[in-house]
KEKE-3310 file (N, C-alpha, C; in steps of 0.2 Angstrom, whole numbers, plus 5000, padded with zeros to 4 digits):
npx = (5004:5004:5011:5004:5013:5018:5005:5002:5016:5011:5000:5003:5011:5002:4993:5002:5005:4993:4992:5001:4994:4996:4995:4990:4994:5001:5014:5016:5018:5031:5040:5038:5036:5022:5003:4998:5006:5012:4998:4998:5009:5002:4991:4999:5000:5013:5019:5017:5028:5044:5056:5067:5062:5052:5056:5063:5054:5050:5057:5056:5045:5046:5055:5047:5037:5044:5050:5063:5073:5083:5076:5064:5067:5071:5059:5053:5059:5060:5047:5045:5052:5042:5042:5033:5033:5031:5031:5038:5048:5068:5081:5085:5093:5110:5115:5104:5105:5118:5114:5104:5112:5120:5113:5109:5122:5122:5114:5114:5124:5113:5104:5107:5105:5092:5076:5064:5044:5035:5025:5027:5028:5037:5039:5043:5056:5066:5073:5085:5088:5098:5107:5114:5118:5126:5136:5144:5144:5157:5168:5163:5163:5173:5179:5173:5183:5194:5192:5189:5202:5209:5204:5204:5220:5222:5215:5221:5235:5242:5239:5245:5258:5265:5264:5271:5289:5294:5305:5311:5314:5324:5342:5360:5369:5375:5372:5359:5353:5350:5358:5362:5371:5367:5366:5379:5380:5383:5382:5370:5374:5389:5394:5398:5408:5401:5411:5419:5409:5394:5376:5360:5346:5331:5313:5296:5284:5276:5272:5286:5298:5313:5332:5345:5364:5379:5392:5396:5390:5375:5361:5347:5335:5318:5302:5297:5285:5273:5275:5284:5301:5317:5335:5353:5369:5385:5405:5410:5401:5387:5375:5360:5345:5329:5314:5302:5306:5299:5293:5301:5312:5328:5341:5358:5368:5359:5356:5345:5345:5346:5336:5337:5322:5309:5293:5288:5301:5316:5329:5345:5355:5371:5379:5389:5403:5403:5395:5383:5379:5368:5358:5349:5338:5333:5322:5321:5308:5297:5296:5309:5317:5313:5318:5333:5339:5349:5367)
npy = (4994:5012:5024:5039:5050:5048:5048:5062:5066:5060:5066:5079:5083:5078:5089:5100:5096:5099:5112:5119:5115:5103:5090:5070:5062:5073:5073:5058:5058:5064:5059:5044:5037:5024:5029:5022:5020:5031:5037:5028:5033:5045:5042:5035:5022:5013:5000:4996:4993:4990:5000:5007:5009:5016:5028:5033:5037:5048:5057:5058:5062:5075:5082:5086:5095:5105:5105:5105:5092:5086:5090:5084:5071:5069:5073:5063:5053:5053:5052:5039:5037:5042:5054:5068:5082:5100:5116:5126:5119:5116:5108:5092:5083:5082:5069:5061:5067:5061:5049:5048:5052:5042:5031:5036:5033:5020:5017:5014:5001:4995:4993:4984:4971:4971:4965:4968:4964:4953:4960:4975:4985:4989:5000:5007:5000:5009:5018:5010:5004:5014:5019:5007:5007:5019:5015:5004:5005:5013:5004:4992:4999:5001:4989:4985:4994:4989:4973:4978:4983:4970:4964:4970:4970:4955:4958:4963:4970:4959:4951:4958:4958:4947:4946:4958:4962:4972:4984:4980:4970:4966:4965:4971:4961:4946:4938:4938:4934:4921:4919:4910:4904:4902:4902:4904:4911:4915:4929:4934:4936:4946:4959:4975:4989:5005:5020:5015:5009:5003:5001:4998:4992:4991:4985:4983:4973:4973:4981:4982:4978:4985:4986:4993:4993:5001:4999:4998:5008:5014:5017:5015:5012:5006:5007:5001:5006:4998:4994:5004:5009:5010:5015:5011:5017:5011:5007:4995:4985:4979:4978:4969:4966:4958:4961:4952:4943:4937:4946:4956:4963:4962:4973:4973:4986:4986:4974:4958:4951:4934:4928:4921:4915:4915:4918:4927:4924:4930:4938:4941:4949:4950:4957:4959:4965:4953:4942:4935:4932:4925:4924:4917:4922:4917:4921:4917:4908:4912:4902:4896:4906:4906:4892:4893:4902:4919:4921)
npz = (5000:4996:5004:5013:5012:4998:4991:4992:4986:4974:4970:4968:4957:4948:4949:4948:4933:4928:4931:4923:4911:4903:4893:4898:4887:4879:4885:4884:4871:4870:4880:4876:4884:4891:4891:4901:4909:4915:4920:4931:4939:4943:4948:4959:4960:4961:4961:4948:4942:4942:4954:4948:4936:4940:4943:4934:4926:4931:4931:4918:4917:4922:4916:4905:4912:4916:4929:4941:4940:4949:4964:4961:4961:4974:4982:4978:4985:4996:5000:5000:5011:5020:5024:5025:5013:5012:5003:5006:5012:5016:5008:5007:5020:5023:5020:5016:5003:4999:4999:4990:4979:4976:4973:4959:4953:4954:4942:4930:4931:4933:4928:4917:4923:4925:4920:4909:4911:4903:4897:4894:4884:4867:4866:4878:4881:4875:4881:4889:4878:4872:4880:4882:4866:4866:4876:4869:4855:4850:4855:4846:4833:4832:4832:4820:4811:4811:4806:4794:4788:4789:4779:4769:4767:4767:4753:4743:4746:4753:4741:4728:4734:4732:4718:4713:4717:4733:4736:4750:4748:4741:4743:4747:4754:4755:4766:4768:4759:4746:4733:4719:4705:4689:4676:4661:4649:4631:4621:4608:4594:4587:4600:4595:4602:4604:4606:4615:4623:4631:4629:4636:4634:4640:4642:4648:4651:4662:4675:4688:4699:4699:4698:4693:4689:4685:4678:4692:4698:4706:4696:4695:4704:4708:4702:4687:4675:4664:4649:4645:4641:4644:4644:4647:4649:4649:4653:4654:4661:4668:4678:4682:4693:4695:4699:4693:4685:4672:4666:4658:4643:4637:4627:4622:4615:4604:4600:4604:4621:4624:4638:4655:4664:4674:4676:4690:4695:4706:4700:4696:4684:4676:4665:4651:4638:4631:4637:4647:4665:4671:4689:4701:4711:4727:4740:4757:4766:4780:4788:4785:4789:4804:4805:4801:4812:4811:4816)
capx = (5000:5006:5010:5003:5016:5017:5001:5005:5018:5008:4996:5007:5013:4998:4992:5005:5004:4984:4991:5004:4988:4999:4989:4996:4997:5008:5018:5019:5022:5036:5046:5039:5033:5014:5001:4995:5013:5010:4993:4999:5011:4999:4987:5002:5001:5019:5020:5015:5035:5050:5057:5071:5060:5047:5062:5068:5048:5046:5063:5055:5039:5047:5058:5042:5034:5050:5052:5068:5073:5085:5073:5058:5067:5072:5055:5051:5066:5060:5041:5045:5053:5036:5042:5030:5037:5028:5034:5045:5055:5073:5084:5083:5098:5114:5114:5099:5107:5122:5111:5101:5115:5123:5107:5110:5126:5119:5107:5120:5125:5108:5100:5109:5104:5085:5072:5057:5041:5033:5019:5030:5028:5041:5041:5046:5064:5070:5078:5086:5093:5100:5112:5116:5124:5130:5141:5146:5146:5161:5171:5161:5164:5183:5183:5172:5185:5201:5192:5190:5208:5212:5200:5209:5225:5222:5212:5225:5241:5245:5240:5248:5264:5265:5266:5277:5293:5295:5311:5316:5315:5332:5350:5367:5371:5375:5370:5353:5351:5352:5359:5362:5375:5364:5368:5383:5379:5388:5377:5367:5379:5396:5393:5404:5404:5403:5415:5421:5402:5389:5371:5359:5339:5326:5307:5293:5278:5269:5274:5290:5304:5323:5337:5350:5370:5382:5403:5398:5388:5368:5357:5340:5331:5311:5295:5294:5278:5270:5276:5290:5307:5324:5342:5357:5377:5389:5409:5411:5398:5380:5372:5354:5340:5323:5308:5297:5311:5297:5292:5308:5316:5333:5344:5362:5368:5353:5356:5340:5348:5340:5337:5333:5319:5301:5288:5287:5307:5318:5337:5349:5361:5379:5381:5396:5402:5401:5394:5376:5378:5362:5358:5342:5340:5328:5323:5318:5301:5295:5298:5316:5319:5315:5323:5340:5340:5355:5371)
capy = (5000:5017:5030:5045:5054:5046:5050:5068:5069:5061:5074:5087:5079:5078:5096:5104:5096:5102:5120:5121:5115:5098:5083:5065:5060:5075:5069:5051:5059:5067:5054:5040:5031:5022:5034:5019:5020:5039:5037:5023:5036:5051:5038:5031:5014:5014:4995:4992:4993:4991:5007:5009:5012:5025:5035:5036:5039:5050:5063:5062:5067:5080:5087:5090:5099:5110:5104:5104:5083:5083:5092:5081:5066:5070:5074:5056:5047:5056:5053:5032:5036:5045:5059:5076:5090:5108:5118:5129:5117:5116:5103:5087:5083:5081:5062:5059:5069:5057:5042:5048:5053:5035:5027:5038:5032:5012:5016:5011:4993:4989:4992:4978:4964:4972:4962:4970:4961:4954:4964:4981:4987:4990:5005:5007:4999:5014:5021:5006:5003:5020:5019:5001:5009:5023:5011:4998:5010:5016:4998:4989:5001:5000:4980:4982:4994:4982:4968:4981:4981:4964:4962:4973:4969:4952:4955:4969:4971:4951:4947:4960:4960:4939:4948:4964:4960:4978:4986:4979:4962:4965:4968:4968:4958:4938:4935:4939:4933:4915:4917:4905:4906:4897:4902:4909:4912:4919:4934:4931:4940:4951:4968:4981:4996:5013:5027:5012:5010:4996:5005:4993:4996:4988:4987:4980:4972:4975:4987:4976:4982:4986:4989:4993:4996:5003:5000:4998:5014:5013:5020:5016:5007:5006:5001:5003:5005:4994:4996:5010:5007:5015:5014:5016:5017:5007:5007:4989:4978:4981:4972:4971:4965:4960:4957:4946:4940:4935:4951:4961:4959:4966:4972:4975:4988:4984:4965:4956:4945:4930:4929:4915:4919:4913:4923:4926:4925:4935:4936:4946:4946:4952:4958:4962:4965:4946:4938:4938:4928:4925:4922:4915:4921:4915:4925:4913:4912:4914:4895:4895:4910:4901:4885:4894:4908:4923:4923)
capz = (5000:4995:5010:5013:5009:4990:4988:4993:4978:4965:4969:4969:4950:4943:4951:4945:4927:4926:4932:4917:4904:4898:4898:4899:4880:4877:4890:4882:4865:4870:4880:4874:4889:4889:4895:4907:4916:4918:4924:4938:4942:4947:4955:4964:4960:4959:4960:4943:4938:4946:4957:4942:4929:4941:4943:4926:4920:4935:4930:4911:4918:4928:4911:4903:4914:4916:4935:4943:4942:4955:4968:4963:4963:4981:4985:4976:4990:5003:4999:4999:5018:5022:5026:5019:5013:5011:4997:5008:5015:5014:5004:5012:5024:5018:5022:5010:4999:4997:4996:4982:4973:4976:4968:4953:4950:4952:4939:4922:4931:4937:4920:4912:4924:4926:4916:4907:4912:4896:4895:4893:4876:4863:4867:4884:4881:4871:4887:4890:4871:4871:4885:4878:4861:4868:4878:4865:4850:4850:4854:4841:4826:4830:4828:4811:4805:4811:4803:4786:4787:4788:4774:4764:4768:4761:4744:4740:4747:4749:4734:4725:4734:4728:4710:4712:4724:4736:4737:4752:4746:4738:4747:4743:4759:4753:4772:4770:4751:4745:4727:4716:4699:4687:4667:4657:4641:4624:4620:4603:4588:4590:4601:4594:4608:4602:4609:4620:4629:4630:4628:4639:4631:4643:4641:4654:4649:4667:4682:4689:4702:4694:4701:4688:4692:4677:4683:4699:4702:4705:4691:4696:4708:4709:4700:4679:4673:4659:4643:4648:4638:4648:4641:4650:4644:4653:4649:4656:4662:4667:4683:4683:4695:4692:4704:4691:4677:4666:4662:4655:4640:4636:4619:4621:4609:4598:4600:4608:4624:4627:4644:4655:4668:4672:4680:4697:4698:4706:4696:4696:4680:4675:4658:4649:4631:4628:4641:4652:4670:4676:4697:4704:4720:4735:4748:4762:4771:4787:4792:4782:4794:4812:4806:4802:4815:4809:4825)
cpx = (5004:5005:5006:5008:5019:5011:5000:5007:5016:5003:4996:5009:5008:4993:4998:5006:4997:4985:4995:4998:4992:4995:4994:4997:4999:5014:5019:5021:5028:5041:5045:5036:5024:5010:5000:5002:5013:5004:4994:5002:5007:4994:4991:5001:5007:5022:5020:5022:5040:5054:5061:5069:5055:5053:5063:5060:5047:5052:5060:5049:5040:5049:5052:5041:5039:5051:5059:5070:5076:5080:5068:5060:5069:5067:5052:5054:5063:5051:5041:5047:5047:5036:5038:5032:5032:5034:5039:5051:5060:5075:5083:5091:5105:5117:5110:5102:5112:5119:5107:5107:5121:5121:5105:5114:5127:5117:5111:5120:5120:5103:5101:5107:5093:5081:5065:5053:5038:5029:5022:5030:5036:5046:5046:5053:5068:5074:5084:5093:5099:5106:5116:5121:5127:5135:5145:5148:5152:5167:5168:5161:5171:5183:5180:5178:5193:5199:5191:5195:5212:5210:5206:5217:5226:5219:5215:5232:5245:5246:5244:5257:5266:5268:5273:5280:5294:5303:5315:5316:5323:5339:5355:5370:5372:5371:5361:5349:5355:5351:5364:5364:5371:5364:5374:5382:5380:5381:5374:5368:5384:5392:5401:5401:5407:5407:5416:5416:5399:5382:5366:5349:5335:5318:5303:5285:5273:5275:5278:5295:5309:5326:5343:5360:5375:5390:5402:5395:5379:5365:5351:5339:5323:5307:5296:5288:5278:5271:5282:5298:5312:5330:5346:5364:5382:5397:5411:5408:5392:5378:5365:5349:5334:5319:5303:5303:5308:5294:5296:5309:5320:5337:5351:5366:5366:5353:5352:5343:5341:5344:5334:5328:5312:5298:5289:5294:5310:5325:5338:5355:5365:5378:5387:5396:5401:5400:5387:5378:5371:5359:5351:5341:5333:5329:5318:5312:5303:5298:5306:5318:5320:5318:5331:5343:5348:5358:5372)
cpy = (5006:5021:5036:5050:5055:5048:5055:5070:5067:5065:5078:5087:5081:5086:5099:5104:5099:5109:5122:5119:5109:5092:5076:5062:5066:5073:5063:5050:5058:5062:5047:5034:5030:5026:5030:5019:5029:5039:5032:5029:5041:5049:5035:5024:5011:5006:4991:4991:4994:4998:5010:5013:5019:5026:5039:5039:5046:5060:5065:5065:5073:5088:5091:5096:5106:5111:5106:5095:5083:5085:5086:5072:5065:5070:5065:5050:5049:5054:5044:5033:5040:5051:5065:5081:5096:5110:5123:5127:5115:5110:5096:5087:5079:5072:5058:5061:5064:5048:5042:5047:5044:5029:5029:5034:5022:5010:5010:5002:4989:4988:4986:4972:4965:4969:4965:4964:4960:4957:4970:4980:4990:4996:5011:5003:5002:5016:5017:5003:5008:5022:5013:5001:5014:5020:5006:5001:5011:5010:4992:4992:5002:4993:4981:4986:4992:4977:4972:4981:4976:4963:4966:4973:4961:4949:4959:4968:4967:4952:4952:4961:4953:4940:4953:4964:4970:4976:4982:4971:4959:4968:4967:4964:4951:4934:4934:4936:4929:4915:4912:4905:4900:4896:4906:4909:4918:4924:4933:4935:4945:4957:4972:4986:5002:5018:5023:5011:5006:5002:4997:4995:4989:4990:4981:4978:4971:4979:4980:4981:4978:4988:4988:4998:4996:5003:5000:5004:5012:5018:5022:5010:5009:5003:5005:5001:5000:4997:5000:5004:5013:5012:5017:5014:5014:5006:4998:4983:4981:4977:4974:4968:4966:4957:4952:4947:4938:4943:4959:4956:4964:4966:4978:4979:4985:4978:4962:4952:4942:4929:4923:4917:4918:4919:4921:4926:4931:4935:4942:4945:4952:4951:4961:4962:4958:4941:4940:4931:4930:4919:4923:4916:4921:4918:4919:4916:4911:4907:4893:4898:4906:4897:4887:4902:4912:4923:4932)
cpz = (5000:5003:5009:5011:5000:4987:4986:4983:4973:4966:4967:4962:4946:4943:4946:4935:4923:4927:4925:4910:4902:4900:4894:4893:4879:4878:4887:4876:4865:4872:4880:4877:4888:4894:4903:4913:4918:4923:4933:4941:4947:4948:4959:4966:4956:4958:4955:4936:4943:4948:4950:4939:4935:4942:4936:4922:4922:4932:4920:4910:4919:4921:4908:4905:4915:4923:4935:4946:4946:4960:4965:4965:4971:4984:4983:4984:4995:5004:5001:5009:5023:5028:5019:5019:5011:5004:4998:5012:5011:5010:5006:5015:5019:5016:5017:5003:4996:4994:4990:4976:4971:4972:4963:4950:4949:4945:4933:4926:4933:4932:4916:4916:4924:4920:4914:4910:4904:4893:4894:4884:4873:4865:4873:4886:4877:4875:4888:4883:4870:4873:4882:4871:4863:4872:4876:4858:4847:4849:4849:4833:4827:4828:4821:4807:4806:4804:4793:4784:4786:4781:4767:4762:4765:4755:4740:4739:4747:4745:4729:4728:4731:4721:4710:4721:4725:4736:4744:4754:4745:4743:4745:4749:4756:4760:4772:4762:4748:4736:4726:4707:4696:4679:4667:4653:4640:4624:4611:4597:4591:4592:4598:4598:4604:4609:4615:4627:4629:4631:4628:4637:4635:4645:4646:4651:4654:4671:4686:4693:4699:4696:4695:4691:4684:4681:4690:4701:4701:4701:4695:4701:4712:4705:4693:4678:4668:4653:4641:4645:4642:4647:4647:4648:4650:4650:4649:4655:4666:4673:4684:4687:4696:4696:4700:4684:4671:4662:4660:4649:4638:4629:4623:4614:4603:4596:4607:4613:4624:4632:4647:4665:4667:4678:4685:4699:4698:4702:4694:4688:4679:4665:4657:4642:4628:4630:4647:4657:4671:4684:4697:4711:4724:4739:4751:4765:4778:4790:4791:4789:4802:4811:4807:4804:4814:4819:4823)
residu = (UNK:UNK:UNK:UNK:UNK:UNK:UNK:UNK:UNK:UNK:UNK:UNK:UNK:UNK:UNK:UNK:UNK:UNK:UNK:UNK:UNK:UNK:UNK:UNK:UNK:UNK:UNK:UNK:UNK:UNK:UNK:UNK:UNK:UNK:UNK:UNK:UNK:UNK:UNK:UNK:UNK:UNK:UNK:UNK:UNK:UNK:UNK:UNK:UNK:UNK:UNK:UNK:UNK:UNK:UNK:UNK:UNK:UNK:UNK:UNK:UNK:UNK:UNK:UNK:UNK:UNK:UNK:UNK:UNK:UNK:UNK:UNK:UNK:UNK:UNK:UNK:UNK:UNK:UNK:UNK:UNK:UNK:UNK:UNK:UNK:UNK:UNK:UNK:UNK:UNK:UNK:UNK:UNK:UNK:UNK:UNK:UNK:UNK:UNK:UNK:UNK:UNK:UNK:UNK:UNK:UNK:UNK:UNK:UNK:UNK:UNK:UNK:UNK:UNK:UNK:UNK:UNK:UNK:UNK:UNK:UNK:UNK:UNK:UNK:UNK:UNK:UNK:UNK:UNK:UNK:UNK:UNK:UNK:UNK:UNK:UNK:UNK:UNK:UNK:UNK:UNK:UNK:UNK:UNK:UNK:UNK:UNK:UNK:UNK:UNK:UNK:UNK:UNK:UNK:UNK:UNK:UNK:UNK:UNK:UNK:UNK:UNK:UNK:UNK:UNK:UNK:UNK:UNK:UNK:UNK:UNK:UNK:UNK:UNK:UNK:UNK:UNK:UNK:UNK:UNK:UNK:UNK:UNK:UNK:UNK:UNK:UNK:UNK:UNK:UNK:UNK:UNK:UNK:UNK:UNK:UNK:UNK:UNK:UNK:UNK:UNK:UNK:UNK:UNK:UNK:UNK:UNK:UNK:UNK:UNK:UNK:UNK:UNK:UNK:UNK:UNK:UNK:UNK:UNK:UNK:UNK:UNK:UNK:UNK:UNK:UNK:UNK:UNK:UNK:UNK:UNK:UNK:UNK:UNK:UNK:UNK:UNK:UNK:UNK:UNK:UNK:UNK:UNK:UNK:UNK:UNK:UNK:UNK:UNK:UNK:UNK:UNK:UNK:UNK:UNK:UNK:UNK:UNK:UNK:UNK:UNK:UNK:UNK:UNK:UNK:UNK:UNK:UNK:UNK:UNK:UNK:UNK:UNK:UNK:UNK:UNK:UNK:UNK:UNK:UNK:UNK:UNK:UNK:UNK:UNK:UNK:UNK:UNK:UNK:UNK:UNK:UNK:UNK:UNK:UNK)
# end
């Protein structure tokens, strides 16, 4: 049975809503609660929902009406302990005071174990949802955009590094780079070098990493495009490195080499005026690597 002093404040609720002129479906418009949970309220048939929720209906009652929510809900705390307040008394004691604000700060962890009844409508778990993304929001759109990263990481940037080897695939270290002296071959007709040069004409028939050396000094080293022809003059011997071997082909002073070189290999080769070395080189994987740890 409700107190007399409950009664009191739903009196005083529903008085004061009929002196502002708002009637109880504006009030369920606006925050969405069922008029029949309003109406319990300012008949003080408080029982027909767990205290949680008349708090939370009773602070949305309160906003409407352009109340002051911590003072009502005070007079709510205070109205359960049956005590009655007049309209000029003071705060409530600083003691009350601390335990109200104690059983604000419950509200969040005790939402998540509280169970609607099953007759509550749809509607009246909007409160409830609200606080729920606003809490998980935030850690749930970071994992979706990890898992877009992952995603894209392997329908891209795998797959396409398998095809075109990165720069730091390649090094001049032997220690770290398991080549392998694999052809020597005659060059395919006499070169005569002009003004004492070799003239080194290289074209790509997809986007391929090159790293090109001319007497021991470095030329180039990066990605040629698709189709892109680049020359370069050398007095000696010519050392050239290729991240996919199938797709180059080379002409020593206007003399086509045949080269030896399947897709997807890396090879490094040594040219000279009448002679092409070609080196197969392996870069170990990830399991080579554990097996035979660098001292």
């Amino acid at each position: 049975m409700p107190t007399e002093a409950l009664k009191k404040f739903a009196e005083e609720l529903k008085q004061t809503r009929e002196a502002k002129e708002i009637t109880l479906k504006s009030i369920s418009n606006r925050t969405k609660i069922d008029i029949k949970y309003l109406q319990a309220i300012e008949n003080c048939n408080l029982s027909i929902l767990p205290d949680l929720y008349i708090r939370e209906f009773i602070k949305e009652y309160a906003q409407v009406l352009d109340l002051n929510v911590k003072e009502i809900i005070k007079k709510y705390d205070n109205a359960k302990l049956g005590k009655i307040e007049s309209k000029n008394t003071e705060v409530a004691e600083e003691s009350e005071e601390l335990k109200s604000e104690k059983e604000d700060q419950l509200i969040e962890s005790v939402e998540e174990n509280v169970e609607f009844s099953a007759n509550i409508k749809t509607t009246d778990q909007e409160f409830h949802w609200k606080k729920f993304f606003k809490k998980y929001l935030f850690p749930i759109g970071f994992l979706f955009f990890l898992a877009l990263l992952i995603l894209v990481y392997y329908l891209f940037i795998k797959e396409s590094s398998q095809e075109i080897i990165t720069e730091s695939t390649f090094t001049e270290s032997t220690s770290e780079i398991n080549a392998r002296f694999e052809v020597d071959s005659s060059l395919s007709g006499e070169v005569v070098p002009k003004d004492d040069s070799l003239r080194l004409s290289l074209s790509a028939s997809a986007r391929v990493w090159i790293k090109i050396i001319c007497d021991k000094k470095e030329v180039l080293q990066g990605f040629v495009d698709k189709d892109k022809s680049i020359s370069y003059k050398a007095i000696k011997e010519f050392r050239v490195v290729v991240g996919n071997a199938g797709l180059v082909s080379m002409e020593l002073n206007n003399n086509r080499l045949t080269l030896i070189g399947n897709r997807g290999e890396i090879r490094s080769y040594n040219i000279t005026a009448d002679t092409v070395k070609s080196f197969l080189i392996s870069v170990p994987t990830k399991n080579e690597n554990r097996s035979n740890p660098q001292n």
